[in-house]
C-alpha positions as CSV (number, residue, x, y, z in Angstrom):
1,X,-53.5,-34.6,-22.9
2,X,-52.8,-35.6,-19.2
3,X,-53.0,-36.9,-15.9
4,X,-56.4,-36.8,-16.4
5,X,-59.5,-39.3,-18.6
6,X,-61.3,-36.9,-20.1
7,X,-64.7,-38.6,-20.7
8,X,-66.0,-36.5,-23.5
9,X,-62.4,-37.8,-25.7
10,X,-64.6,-40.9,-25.9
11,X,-67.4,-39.6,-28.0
12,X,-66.1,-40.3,-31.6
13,X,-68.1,-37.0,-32.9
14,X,-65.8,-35.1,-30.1
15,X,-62.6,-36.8,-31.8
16,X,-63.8,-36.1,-35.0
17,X,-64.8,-32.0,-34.2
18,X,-61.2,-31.9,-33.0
19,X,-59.6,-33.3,-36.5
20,X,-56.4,-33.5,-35.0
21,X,-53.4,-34.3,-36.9
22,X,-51.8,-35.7,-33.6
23,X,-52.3,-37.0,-30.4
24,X,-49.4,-36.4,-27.5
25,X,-49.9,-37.7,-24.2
26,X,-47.7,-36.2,-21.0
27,X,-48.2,-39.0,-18.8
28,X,-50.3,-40.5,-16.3
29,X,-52.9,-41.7,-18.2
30,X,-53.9,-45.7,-18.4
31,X,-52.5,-47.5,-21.3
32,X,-56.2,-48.7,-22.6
33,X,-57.1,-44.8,-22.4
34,X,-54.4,-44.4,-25.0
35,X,-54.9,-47.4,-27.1
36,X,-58.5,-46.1,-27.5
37,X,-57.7,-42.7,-28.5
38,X,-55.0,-43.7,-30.9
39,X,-57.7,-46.7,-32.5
40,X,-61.1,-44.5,-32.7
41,X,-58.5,-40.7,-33.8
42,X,-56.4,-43.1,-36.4
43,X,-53.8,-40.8,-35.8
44,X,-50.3,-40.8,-34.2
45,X,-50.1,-40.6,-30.7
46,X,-46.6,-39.9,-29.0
47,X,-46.5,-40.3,-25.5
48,X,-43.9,-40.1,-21.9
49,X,-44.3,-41.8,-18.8
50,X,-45.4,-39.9,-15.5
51,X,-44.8,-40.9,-12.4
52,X,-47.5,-42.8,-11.9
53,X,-47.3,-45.2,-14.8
54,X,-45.2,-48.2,-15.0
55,X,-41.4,-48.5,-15.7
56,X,-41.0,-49.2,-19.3
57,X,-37.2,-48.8,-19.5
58,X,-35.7,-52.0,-21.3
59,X,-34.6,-54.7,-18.8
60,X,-32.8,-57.5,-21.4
61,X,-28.5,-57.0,-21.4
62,X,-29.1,-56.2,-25.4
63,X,-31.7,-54.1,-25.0
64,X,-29.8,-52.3,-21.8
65,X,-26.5,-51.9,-24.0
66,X,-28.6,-50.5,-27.4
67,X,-29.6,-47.8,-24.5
68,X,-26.5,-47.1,-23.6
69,X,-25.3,-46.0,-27.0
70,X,-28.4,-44.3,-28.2
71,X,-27.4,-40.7,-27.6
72,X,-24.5,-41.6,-30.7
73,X,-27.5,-42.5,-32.7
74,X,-30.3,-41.1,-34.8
75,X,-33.8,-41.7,-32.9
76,X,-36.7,-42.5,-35.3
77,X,-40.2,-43.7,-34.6
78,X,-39.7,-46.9,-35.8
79,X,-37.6,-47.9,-32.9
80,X,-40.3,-48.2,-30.5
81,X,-39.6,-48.9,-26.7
82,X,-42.2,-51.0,-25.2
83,X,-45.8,-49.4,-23.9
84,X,-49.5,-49.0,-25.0
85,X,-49.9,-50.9,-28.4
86,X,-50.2,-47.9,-31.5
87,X,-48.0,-45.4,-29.3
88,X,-44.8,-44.4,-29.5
89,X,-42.8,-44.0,-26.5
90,X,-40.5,-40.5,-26.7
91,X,-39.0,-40.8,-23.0
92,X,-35.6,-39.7,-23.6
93,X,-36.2,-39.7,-27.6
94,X,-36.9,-37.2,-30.3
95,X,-39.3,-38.8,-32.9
96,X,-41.0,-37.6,-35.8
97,X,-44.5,-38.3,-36.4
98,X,-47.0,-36.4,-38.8
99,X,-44.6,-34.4,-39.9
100,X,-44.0,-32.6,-36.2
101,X,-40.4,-33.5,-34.5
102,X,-41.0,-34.3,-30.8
103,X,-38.4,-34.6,-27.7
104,X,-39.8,-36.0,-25.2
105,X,-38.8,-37.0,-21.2
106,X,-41.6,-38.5,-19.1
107,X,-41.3,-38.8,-15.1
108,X,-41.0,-36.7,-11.8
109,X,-39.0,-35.6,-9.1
110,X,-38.1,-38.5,-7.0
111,X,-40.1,-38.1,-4.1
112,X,-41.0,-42.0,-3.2
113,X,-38.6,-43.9,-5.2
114,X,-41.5,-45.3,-7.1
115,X,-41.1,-45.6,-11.4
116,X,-40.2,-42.4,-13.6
117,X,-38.7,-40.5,-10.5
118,X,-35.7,-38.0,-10.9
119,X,-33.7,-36.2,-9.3
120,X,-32.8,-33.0,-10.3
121,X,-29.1,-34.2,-11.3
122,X,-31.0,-37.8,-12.7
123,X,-32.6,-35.6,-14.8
124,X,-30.0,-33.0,-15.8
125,X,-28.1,-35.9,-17.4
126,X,-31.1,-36.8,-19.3
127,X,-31.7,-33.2,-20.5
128,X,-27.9,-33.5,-21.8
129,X,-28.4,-36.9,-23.3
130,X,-31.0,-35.2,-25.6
131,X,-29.6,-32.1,-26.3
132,X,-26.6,-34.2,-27.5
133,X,-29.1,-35.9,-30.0
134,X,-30.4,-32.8,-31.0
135,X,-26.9,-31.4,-32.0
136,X,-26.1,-34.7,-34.2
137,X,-29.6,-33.7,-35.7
138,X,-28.6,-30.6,-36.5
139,X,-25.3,-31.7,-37.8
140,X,-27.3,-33.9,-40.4
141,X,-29.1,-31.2,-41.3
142,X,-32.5,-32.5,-40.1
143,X,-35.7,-30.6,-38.9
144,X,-35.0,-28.7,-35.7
145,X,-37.7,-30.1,-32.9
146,X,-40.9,-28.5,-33.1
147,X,-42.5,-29.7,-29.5
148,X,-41.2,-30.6,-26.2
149,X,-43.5,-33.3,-24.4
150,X,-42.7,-33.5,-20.3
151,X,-44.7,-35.0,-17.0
152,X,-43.4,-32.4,-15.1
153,X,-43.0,-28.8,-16.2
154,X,-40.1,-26.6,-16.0
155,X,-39.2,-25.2,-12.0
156,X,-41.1,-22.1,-11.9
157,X,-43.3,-21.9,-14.8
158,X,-46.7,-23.9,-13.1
159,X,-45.3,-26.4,-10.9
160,X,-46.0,-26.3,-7.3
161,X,-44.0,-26.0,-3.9
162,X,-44.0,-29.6,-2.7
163,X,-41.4,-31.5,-4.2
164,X,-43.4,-34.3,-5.6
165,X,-44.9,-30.9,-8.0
166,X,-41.6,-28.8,-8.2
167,X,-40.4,-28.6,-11.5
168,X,-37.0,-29.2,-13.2
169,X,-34.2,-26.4,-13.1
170,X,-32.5,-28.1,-15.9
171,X,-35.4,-27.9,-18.2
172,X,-34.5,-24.0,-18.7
173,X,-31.3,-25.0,-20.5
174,X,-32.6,-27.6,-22.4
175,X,-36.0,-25.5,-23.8
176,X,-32.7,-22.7,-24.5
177,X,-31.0,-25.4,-26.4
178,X,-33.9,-27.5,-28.5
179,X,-35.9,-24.0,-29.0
180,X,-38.9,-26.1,-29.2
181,X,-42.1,-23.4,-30.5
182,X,-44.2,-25.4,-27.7
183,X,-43.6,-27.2,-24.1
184,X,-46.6,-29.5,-23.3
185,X,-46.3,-31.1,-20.0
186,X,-49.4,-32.6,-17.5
187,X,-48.4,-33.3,-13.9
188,X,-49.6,-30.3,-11.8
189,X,-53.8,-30.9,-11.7
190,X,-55.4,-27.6,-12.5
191,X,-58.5,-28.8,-10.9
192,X,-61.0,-26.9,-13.3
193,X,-59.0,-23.3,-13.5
194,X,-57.3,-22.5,-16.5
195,X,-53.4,-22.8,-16.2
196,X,-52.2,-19.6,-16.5
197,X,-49.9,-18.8,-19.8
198,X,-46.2,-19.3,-19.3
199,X,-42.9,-18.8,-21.8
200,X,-39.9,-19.7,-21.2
201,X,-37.2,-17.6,-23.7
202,X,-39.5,-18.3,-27.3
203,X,-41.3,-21.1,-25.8
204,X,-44.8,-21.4,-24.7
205,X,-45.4,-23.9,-22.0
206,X,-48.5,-25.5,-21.6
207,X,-50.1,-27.1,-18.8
208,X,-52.3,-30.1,-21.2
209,X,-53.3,-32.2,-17.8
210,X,-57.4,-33.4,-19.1
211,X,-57.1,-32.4,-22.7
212,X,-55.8,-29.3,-25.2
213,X,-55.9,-28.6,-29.0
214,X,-52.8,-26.9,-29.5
215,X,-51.5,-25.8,-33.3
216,X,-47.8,-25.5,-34.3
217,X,-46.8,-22.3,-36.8
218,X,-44.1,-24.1,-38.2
């Protein structure tokens, strides 16, 4: 889910039709919106910041030097970065949670120099900050990642032309490097049409912005 409240998630017969075995969130959605779903589902719910939600990098000297030496380091869920109480924050991470490994990287383009705003380069050295955590993964012989979570999707595959909309370039080599099986991302408001279907190599992206029941093969 994204971007969006979707009204009917708070009808716990809805919640409990869906039976899902986890909850991600791509961003822009209030943090009491989250803390519900995660309470009333009483499953996990891994989220990333959009640009429209509040910074919730770490600010203390400590907690600014743990950052820094974080791509050397396994990621697990139990080292959760501040945000809505029950969720765990996967901006910039890869987590695992109900047995599903997540990447995740929240935020936009940069477009008003507000909170979670990238450039394209900002960006390109995050992508390579996780695709160095990935190959120490791999190294230890751990589950590859199953899902990608994003704000914005990849350039190209259901963004749009302004540049607050545009997508990242360097999200191609990353998806070519995690090989997630799915991309989520929210962002780019469908306005009641269905997003069209997009793949990027083995990938399928998928616009979630209001609410989607996705399943994973693996």
């Amino acid at each position: 889910m994204a971007d969006e409240v979707d009204k009917v998630l708070y009808s716990k017969e809805c919640l409990a039709r869906l039976n899902p075995d986890l909850v991600v969130a791509c961003g822009d959605l209030p943090g009491d919106y989250l803390e519900y779903i995660v309470t009333m589902a009483s499953v996990p719910l891994v989220f990333v910041p959009g640009n429209h939600d509040p910074d919730l990098s770490p600010r203390r000297p400590e907690e600014e030097l743990a950052a820094f030496t974080q791509p050397f380091s396994f990621d697990r869920a139990g080292r959760n970065p501040p945000g809505p109480a029950g969720c765990i924050n996967a901006d910039g991470r890869i987590v695992e949670s109900a047995g599903v490994v997540i990447a995740g990287l929240g935020g936009s383009h940069a477009y008003n120099f507000g909170p979670n705003q990238y450039t394209e380069a900002q960006m390109r050295r995050r992508t390579l900050r996780l695709q160095v955590r990935d190959r120490l993964r791999r190294a230890g012989n751990r589950k590859p990642i199953d899902l990608l979570i994003t704000h914005a999707p990849p350039l190209g595959l259901g963004d749009e032309g302004d540049l607050a909309h545009r997508g990242f370039a360097c999200f191609h080599p990353l998806v070519r490097s995690l090989a997630p099986e799915l991309l989520a991302h929210g962002h780019v408001h469908p306005y009641g049409q269905k997003p069209p279907a997009h793949h990027l190599a083995n990938t399928e992206v998928v616009n979630v912005v209001g609410h989607r029941l996705l399943e994973l093969s693996r």
